[in-house]
MDAnalysis code that builds the backbone (N, CA, C; Angstrom):
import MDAnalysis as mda
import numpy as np

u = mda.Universe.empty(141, n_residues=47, atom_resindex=np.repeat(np.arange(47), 3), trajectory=True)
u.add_TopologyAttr("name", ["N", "CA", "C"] * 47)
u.add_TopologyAttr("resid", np.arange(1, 48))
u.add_TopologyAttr("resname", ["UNK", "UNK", "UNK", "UNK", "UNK", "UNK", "UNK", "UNK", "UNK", "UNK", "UNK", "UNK", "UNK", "UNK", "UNK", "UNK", "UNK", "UNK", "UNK", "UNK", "UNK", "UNK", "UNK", "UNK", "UNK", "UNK", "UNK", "UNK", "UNK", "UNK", "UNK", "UNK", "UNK", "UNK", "UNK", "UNK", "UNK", "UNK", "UNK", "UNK", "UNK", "UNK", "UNK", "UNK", "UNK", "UNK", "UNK"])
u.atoms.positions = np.array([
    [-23.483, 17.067, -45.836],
    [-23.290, 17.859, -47.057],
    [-21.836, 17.761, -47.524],
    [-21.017, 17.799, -46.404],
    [-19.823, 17.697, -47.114],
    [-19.450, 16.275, -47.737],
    [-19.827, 15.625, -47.125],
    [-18.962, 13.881, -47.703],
    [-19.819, 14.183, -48.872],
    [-21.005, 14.589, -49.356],
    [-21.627, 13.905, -50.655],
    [-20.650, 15.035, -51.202],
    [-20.049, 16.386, -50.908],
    [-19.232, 17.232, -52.055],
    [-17.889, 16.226, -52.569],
    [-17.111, 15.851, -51.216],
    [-16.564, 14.961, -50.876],
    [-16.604, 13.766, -52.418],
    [-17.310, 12.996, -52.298],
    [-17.913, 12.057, -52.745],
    [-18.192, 12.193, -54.688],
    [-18.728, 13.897, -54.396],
    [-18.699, 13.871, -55.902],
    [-17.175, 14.076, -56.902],
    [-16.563, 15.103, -55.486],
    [-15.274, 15.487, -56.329],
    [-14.139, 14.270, -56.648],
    [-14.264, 13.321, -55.848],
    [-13.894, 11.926, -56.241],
    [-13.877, 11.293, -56.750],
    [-15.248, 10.970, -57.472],
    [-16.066, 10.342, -58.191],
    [-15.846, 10.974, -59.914],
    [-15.621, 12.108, -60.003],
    [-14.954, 12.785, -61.198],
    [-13.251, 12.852, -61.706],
    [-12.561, 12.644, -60.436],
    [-11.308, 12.815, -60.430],
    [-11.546, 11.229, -60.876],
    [-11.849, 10.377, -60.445],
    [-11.787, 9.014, -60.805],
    [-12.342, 8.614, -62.414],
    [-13.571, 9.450, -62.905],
    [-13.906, 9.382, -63.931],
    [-13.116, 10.120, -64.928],
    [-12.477, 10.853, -64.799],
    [-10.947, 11.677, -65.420],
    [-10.056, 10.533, -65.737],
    [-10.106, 9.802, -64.135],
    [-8.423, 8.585, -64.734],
    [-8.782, 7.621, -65.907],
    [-10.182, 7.529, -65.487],
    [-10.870, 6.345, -66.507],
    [-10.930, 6.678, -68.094],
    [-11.195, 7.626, -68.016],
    [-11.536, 8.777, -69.456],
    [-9.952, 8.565, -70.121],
    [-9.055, 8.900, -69.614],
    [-7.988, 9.201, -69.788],
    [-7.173, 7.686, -70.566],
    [-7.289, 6.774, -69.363],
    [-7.460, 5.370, -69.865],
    [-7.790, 4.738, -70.927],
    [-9.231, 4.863, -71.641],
    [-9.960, 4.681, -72.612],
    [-9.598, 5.332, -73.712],
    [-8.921, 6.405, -73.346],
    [-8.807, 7.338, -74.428],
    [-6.932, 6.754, -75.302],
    [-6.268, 6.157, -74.418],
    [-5.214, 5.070, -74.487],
    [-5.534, 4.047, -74.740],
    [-6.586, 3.201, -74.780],
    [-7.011, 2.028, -74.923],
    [-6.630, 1.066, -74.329],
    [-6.710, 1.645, -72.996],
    [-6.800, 0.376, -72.003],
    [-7.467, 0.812, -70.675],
    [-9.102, 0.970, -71.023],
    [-10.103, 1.149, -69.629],
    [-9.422, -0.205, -68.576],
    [-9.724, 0.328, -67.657],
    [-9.872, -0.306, -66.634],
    [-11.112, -1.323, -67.071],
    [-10.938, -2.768, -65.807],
    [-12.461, -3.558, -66.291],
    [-13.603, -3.170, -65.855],
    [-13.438, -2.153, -64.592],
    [-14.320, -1.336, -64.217],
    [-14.639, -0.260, -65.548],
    [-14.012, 0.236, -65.578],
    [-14.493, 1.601, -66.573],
    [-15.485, 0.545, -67.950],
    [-14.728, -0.170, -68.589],
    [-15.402, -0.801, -69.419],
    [-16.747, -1.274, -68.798],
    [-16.784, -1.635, -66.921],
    [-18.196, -2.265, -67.214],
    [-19.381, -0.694, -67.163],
    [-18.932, 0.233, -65.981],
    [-19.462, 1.279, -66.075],
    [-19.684, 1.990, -67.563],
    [-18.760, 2.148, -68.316],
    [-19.171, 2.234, -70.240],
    [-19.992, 1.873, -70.795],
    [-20.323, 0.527, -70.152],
    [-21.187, -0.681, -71.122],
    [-22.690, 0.042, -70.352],
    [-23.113, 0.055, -69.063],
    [-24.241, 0.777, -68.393],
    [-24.416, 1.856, -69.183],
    [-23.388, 2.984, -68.967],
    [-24.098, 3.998, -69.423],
    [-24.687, 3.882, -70.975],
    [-23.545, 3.809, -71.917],
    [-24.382, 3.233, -73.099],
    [-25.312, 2.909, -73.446],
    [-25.571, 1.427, -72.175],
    [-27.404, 0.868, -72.380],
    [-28.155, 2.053, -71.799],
    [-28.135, 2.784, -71.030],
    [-28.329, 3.608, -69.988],
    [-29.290, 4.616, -71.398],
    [-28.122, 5.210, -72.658],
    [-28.721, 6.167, -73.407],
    [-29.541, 5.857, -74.336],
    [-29.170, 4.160, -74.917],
    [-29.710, 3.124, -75.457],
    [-31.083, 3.603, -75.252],
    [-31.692, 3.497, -74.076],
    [-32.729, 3.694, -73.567],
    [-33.534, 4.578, -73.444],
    [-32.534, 5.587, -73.454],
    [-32.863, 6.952, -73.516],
    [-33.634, 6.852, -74.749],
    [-32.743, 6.956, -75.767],
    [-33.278, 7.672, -77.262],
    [-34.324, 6.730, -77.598],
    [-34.247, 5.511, -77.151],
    [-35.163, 4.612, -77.862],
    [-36.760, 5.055, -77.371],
])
């Protein structure tokens, strides 16, 4: 239980740096590829 709390609070602090990044215009190539997923991700959704 703890590593997945662990795991999430990480995983947000990291999605913060990325956010933060993008929001400067310069994602990481990670953040851009994770961006591009979720996108298709909602793509999908609504469609």
């Amino acid at each position: 239980m703890f590593n997945l709390i662990t795991v999430v609070v990480v995983s947000k602090a990291f999605l913060l740096a990325e956010v933060r990044l993008a929001l400067k215009g310069q994602p990481t190539e990670w953040g851009k590829r994770a961006f591009g997923i979720s996108e298709r991700a909602r793509g999908v959704v609504y469609k």
